[in-house]
FISENU-606446 format. One record per residue (C-alpha): x, y, z. Coordinates in steps of 0.001 Angstrom, whole numbers, plus 524288, in hexadecimal, padded with zeros to 5 digits. Layout:
% FISENU-606446
     c1     c2     c3
      X      Y      Z
...
% end
This chain:
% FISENU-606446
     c1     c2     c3
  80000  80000  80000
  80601  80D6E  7FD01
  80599  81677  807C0
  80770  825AB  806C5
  807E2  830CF  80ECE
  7FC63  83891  8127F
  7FD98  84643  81541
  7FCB3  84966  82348
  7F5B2  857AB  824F8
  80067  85B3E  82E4B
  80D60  853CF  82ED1
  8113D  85C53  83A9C
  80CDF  85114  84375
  81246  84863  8393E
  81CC2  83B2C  83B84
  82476  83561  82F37
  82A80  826EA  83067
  83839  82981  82E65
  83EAC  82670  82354
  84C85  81F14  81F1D
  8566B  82A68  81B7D
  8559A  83916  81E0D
  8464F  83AEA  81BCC
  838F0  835C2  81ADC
  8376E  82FD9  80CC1
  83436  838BB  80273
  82841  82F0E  7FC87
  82081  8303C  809A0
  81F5C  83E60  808C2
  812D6  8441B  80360
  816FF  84BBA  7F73E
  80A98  854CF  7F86E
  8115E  8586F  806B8
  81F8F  86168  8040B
  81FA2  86484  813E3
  82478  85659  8161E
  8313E  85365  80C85
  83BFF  84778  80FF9
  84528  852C0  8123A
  83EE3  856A0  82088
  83F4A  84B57  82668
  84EFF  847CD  82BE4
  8544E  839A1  82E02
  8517F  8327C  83A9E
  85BC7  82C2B  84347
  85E67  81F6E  83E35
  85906  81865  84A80
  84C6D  81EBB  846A3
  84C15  81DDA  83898
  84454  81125  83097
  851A9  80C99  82871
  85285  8086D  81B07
  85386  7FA84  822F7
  84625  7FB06  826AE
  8390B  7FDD3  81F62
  834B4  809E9  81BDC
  8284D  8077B  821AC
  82398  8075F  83014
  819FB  800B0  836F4
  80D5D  807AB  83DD1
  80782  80060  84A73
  7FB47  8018D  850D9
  8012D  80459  85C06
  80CB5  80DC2  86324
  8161F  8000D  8624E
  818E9  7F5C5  85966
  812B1  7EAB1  8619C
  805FC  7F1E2  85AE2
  801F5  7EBB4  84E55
  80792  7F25F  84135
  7FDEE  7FB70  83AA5
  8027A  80170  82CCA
  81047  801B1  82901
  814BA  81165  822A1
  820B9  81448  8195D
  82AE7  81CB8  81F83
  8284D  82BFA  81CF3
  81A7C  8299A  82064
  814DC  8363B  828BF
  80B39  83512  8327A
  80336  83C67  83C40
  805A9  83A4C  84B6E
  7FA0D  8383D  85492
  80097  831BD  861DF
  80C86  82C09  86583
  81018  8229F  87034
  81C18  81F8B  876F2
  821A5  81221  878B3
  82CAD  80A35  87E2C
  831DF  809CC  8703E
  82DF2  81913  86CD6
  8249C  8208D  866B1
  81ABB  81D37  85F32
  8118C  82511  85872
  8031F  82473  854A9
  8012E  827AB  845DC
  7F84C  82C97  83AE7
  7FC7E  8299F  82E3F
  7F566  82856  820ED
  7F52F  81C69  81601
  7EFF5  81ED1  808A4
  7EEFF  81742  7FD16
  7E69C  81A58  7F020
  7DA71  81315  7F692
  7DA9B  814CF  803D2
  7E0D9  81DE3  80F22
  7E0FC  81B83  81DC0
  7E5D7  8253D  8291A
  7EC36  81C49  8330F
  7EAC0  8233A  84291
  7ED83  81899  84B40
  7FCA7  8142F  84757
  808A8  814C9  84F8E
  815E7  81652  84A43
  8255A  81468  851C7
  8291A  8240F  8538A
  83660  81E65  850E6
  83380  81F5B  8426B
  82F18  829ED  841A2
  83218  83942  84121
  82A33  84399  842B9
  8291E  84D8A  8362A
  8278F  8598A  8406D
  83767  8572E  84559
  83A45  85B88  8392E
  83401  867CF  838F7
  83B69  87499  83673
  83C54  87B9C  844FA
  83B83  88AD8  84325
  842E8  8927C  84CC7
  850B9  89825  85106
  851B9  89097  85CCD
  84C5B  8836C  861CA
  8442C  88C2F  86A90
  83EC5  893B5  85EC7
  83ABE  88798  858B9
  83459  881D1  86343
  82C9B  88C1E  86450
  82785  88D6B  8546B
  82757  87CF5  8565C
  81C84  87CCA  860C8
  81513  8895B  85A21
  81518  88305  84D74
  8118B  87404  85082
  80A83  875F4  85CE1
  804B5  882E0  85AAD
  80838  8869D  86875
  80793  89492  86D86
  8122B  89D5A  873E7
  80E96  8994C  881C1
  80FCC  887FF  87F8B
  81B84  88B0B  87772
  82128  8910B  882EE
  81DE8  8876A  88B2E
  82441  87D65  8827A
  831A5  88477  8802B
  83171  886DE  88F3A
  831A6  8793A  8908A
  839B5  87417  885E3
  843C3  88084  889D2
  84393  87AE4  899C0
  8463D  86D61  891D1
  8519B  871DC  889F7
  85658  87E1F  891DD
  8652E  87A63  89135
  865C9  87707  88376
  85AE7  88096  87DE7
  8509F  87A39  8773A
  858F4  8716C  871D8
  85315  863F6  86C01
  86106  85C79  870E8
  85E9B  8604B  87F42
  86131  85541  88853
  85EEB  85388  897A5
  86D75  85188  89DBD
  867C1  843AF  8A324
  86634  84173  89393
  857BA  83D09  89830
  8502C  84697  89066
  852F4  84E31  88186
  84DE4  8572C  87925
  845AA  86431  87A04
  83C10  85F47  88340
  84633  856B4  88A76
  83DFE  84AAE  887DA
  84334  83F24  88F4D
  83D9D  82E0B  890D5
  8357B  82B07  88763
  831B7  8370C  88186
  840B5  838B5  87E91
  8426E  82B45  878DF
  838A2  82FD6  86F50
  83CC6  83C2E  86960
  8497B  834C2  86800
  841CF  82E40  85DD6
  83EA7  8391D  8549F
  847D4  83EA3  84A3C
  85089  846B4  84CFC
  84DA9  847B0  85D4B
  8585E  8500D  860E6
  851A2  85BB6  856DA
  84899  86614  85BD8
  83DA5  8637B  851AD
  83EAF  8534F  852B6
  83C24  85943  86359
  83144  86286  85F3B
  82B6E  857A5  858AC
  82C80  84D54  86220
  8279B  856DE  86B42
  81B05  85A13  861FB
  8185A  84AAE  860F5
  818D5  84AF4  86FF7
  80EA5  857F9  870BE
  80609  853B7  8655D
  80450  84590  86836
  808A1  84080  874BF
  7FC7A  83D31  87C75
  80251  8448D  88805
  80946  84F0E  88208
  7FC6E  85217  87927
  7F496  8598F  87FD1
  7FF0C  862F2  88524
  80238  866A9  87628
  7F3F1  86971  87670
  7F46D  870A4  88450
  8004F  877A2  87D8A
  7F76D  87BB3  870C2
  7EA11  87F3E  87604
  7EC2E  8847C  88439
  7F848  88B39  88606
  7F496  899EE  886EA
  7FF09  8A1EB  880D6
  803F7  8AA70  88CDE
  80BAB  8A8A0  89824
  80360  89FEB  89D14
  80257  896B2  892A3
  811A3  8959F  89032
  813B5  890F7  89E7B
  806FF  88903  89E68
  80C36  8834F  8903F
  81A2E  881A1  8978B
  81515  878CF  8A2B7
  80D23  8703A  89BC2
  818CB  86B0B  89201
  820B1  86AC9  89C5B
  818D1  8631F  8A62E
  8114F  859AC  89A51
  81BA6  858EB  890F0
  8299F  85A63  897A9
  82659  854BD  8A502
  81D85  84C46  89E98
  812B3  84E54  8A8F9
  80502  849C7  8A93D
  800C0  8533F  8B451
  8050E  86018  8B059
  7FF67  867C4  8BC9F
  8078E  8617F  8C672
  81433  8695C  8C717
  816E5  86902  8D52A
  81AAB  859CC  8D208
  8256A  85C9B  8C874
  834A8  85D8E  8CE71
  83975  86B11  8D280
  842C3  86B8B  8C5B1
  83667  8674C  8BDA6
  82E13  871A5  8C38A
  83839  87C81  8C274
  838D9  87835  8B401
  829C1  87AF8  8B34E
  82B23  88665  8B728
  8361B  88B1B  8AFD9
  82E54  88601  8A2A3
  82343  88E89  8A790
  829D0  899D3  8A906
  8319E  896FB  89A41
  82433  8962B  8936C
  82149  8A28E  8986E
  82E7B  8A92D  893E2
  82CD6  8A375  8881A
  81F50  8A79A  885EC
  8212C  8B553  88852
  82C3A  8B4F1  87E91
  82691  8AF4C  87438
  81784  8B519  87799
  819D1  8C1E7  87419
  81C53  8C650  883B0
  82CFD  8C388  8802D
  83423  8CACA  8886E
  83B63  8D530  8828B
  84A5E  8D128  880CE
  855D0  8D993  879CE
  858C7  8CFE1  86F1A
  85BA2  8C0CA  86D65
  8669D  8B6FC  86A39
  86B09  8A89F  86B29
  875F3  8A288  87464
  8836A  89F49  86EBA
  8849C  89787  87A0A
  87D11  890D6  884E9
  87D40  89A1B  891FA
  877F5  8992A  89F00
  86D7D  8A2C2  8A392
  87007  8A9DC  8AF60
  8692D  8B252  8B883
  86F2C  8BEC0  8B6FA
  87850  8C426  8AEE0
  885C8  8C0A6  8B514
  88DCC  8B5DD  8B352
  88B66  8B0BE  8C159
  88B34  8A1E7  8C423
  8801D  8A249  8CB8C
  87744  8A985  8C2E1
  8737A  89EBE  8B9EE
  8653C  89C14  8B5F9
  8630F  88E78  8BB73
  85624  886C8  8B8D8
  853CA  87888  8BB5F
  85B72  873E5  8C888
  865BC  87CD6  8C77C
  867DC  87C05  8B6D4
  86E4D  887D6  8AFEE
  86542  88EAF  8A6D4
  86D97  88DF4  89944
  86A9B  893BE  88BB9
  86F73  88E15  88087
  8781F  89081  875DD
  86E23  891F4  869BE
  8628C  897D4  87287
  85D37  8A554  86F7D
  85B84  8AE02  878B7
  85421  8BB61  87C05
  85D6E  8C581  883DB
  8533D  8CDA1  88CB1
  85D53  8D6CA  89270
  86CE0  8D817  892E4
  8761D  8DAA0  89D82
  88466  8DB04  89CE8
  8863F  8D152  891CE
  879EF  8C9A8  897AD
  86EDF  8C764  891A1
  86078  8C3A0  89913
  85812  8B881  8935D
  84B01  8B2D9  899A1
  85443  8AB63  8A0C9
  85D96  8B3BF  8A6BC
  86AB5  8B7FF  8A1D7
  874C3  8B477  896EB
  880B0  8B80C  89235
  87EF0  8BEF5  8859F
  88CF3  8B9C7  880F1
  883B6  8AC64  87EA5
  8794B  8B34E  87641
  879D7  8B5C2  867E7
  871DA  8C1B0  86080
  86F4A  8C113  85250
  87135  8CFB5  85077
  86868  8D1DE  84356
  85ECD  8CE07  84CFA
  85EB9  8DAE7  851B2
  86851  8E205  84953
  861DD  8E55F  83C02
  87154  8EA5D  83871
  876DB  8DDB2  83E6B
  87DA2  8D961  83171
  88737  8E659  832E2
  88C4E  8E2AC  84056
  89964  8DDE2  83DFC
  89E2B  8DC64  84CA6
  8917C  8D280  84F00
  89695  8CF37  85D97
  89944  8DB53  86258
  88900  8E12B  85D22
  8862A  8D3F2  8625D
  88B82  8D76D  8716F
  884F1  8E5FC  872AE
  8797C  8E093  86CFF
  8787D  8D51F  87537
  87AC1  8DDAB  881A9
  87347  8E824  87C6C
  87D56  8F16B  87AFA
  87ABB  8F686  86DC2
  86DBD  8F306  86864
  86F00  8F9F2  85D05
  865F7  902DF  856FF
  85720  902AF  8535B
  852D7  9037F  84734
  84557  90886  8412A
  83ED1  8FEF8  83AFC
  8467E  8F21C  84088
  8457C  8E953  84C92
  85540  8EA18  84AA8
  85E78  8F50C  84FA4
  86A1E  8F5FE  84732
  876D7  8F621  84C72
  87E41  8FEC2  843E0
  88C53  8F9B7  84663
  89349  90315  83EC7
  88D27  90FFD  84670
  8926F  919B8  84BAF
  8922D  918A5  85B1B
  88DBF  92753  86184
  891D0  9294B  86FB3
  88535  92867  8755B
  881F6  91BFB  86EF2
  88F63  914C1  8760C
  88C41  91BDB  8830A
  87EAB  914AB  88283
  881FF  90859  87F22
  88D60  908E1  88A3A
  88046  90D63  89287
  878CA  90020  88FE4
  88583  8F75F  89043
  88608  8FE17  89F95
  875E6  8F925  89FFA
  87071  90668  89C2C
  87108  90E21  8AAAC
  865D1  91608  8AF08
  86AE9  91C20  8BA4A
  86F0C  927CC  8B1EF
  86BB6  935E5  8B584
  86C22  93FDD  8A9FC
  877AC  94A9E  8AC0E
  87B38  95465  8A2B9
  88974  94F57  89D3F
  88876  951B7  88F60
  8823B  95A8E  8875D
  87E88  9504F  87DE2
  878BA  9492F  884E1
  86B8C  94AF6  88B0B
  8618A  94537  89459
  8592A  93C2B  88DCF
  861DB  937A3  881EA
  862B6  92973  880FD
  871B3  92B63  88445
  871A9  933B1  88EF4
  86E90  929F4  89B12
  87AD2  9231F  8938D
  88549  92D57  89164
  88103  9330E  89F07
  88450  923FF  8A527
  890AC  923C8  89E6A
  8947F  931F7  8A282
  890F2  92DB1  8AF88
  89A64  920D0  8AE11
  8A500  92791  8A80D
  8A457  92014  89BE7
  8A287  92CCB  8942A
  8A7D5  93BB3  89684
  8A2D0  941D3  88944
  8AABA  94CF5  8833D
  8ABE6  95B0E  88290
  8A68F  9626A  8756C
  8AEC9  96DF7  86FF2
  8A618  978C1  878C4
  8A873  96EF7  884DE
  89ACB  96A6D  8862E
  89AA1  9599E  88ADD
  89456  9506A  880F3
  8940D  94372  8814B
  89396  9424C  871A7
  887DB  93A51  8715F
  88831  93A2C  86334
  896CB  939FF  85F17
  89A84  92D60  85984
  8A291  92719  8633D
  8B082  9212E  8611B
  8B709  913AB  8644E
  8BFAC  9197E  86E29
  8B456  920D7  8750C
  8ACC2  913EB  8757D
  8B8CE  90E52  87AC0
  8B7F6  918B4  8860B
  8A9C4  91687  887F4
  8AB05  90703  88AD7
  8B9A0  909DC  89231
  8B274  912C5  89ADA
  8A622  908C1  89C9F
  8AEE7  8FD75  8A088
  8B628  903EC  8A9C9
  8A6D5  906DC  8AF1E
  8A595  8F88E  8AE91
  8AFC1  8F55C  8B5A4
  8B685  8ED88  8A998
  8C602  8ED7E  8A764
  8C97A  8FB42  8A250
  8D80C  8F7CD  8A1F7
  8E0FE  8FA30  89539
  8EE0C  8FCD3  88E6A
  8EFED  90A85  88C79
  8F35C  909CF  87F4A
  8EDAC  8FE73  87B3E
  8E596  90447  86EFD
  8EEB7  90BDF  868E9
  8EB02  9043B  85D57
  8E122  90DD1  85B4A
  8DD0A  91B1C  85805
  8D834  922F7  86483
  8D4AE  92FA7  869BE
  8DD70  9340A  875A4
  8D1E8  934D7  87FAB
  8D05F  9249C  87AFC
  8E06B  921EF  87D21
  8E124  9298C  88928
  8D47C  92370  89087
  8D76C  9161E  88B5E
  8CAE8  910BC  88702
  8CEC8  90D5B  878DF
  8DD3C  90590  880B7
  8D1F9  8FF22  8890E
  8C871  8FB5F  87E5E
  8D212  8F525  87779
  8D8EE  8EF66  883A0
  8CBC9  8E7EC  884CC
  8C7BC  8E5B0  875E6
  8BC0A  8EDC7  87791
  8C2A2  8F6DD  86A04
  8C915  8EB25  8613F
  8CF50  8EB5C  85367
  8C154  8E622  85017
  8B7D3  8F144  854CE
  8C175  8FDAA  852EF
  8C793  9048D  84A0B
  8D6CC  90890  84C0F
  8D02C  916D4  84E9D
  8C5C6  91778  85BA2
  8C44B  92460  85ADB
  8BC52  92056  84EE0
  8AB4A  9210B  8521B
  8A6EC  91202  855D9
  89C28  90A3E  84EDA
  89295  90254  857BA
  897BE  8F69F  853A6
  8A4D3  8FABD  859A8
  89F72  8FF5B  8650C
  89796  8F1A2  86557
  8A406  8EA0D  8662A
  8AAE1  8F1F9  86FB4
  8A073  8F093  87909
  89F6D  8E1C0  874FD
  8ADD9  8E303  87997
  8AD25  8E921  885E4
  89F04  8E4BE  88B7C
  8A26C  8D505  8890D
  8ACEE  8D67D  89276
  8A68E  8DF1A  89CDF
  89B8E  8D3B5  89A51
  8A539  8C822  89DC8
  8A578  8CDBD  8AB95
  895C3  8D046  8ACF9
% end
């Protein structure tokens, strides 16, 4: 008898028997369907796999194990719609629909089980949108379980608690080796999604884990709790938070009873809870408002404050170090002396990357990358808005006016407001966006000003301002901060300099320290600087002032 595919209205819930090589067979594929080609289906491990050695055909039984009589026998490449499954001793077995047609007759076959170890499931091999294994979590459950905001949340809070040391990843392992994967499944359940293709991939995971939701008797109706009565707010994130974690990762049939779970288990709860809700607001349009984002170069502990202190770790679980990891993006709320805050406390922003045509529309003209990078990062120099564009522009080869260094000197310092207005200068005013800054650096000596030809003090606020004199500015602010103002007089007699520079020292000191280089200066510093010198010479002085914070 021939036997042919039918076309399934929706293969999303779809199995294929696996076939010999590196795909299911071209001839079982419905020509009238170009969704489903050989080429998206990938080989199976060989203990998986029905060989050459073997038929291409595979047995159906009335039952979830073979000591059930055989029903029909389908070719390899056959698809087929999942109603049930059952675990065994031997594995999983699924409960089938599948479809038999001939020129005279056609039959829809609903009571058939079939050995999950030959088969794969076509939704593994779905294309996963998203930047980060987060990210495409997230679209996953919108798209195939039409979930809101709120269960989402409560799902990445979970799967997050599950995975927090590697960071979602789909290879993360309990240290007792007793539990794997996204969801840490462990027993049985593990055993099983050992089975499927590919295992150790985050879509063969997302898939065992819609199998589990869609038709695991038990795990059923919270996909439907997760659907149909999860109200998108607060509320519902936390409410959408306990119930996978009590049904699905403590595998609990009373889910009320939380006073009977282990300290470590309810502090886990809890923490979920509270996750859901972070991640609700931040993806529910209530996200709190943060200065820009990036990804870790590196995996880095969280701490409490923003110190390097060894007792100001984040610790969660019975005394376990709250890590990020390298890969992870993260959202910088606030900075503070090459810190940066996250939801979860403090990093070190030497671990955190920024894409700067993120927020740079001028990005591609920024030669010295690292050094826009650092007073971007610790919002230093921001750059400049621009009408019309979510993007400042940077402008690296500008012009630097006084008034523009003195500020950012004033935010490096945390922007003081315990300024009081005195007439100093006659350019500059109360009220200007400068003054409270010039007036703070007047009062800390970083900045004297100058006499005009009829003897009246100016501060110059918008003369162009010169290597050497941003050399004094940062000489004068270390020695504020208390950082090594030592040098060889001498020592930059490489270059070009006004006397005032050679006899204070700031230019010997600057390059004593390799805050001026070959790199960032001409042979002349009495020549006007460009932001993106003045970007690297801060780079230059703040990272080691930094090392010490």
């Amino acid at each position: 008898m021939k036997r042919t595919i039918k076309r399934i209205a929706s293969f999303a819930m779809a199995l294929s028997i696996l076939g010999t090589n590196t795909a299911v067979t071209k001839l079982f594929v419905p020509k009238y369907d170009n969704s489903i080609v050989a080429s998206a289906f990938t080989q199976a491990k060989s203990t998986r796999i029905i060989t050459p050695d073997t038929d291409i055909t595979i047995n159906t039984r009335k039952g979830p194990s073979t000591k059930y009589d055989k029903a029909e026998t389908i070719r390899r490449g056959t698809f087929f719609e999942v109603s049930g499954y059952e675990d065994t001793d031997s594995g999983r077995w699924y409960k089938i629909k599948y479809y038999l047609e001939s020129d005279t007759w056609k039959t829809q076959n609903t009571d058939r089980w079939v050995f999950g170890k030959y088969t794969t499931t076509i939704k593994s091999e779905t294309d996963l949108k998203g930047s980060d294994n987060r990210e495409k979590i997230y679209n996953y459950c919108k798209k195939e379980f039409g979930l809101n905001d709120a269960a989402i949340s409560g799902i990445l809070a979970n799967i997050y608690y599950e995975t927090r040391s590697t960071a979602f990843s789909p290879t993360s392992e309990s240290k007792d080796k007793t539990a794997y994967g996204i969801c840490q499944w462990k027993n049985g359940r593990k055993t099983v999604l050992h089975q499927y293709n590919d295992y150790k991939s985050l879509k063969s995971q997302l898939a065992f884990m819609y199998d589990e939701l869609t038709y695991g008797d038990k795990y059923r109706s919270l996909l439907s709790t997760l659907q149909k009565n999860i109200s998108n707010n607060e509320a519902g994130a936390k409410k959408a938070a306990s119930e996978f974690c009590l049904i699905y990762e403590f595998d609990k049939d009373d889910i009320t009873d939380i006073d009977s779970l282990s300290q470590d288990n309810q502090n886990s709860y809890y923490w979920r809870l509270d996750k859901a809700k972070e991640y609700f607001n931040e993806y529910n349009g209530n996200k709190q408002n943060y200065l820009y984002s990036g990804t870790l170069i590196s995996n880095v502990y969280v701490r409490e404050t923003p110190e390097k202190k060894n007792d100001n770790y984040v610790m969660i679980n019975n005394n376990e170090r709250l890590i990020k990891n390298k890969g992870e993006s993260v959202k910088v709320l606030s900075v503070k002396d090459g810190w940066g805050k996250i939801n979860e406390g403090w990093i070190s922003l030497n671990y955190v990357k920024v894409d700067l045509s993120e927020y740079f529309y001028d990005a591609k003209n920024i030669q010295n990358i690292p050094a826009a990078e650092f007073v971007f990062k610790n919002q230093i120099m921001v750059g400049k808005a621009t009408n019309g564009s979510k993007k400042n522009t940077f402008d690296p080869k500008e012009i630097v006016k006084r008034a523009e260094l003195v500020t950012t000197i004033y935010n490096i310092a945390g922007k003081p407001q315990n300024v009081t207005y005195k007439y100093i200068f006659n350019d500059v005013p109360n009220g200007k966006w400068f003054t409270n800054p010039i007036i703070w650096a007047y009062d800390k000596k970083i900045v004297a000003g100058y006499k005009t030809d009829n003897m009246v003090g100016v501060f110059g606020v918008n003369d162009n301002i010169t290597v050497e004199q941003v050399a004094q500015m940062l000489f004068k602010y270390a020695a504020l901060c208390k950082y090594d103002t030592s040098f060889i007089r001498g020592e930059s007699s490489y270059y070009t300099q006004s006397q005032w520079a050679k006899d204070s020292g700031a230019v010997d000191w600057a390059v004593h320290h390799h805050i001026i280089t070959q790199s960032n200066s001409t042979r002349n510093v009495t020549l006007p600087a460009t932001r993106e010198q003045c970007a690297d010479m801060i780079k230059n002085l703040m990272e080691n002032i930094y090392k010490n914070k």
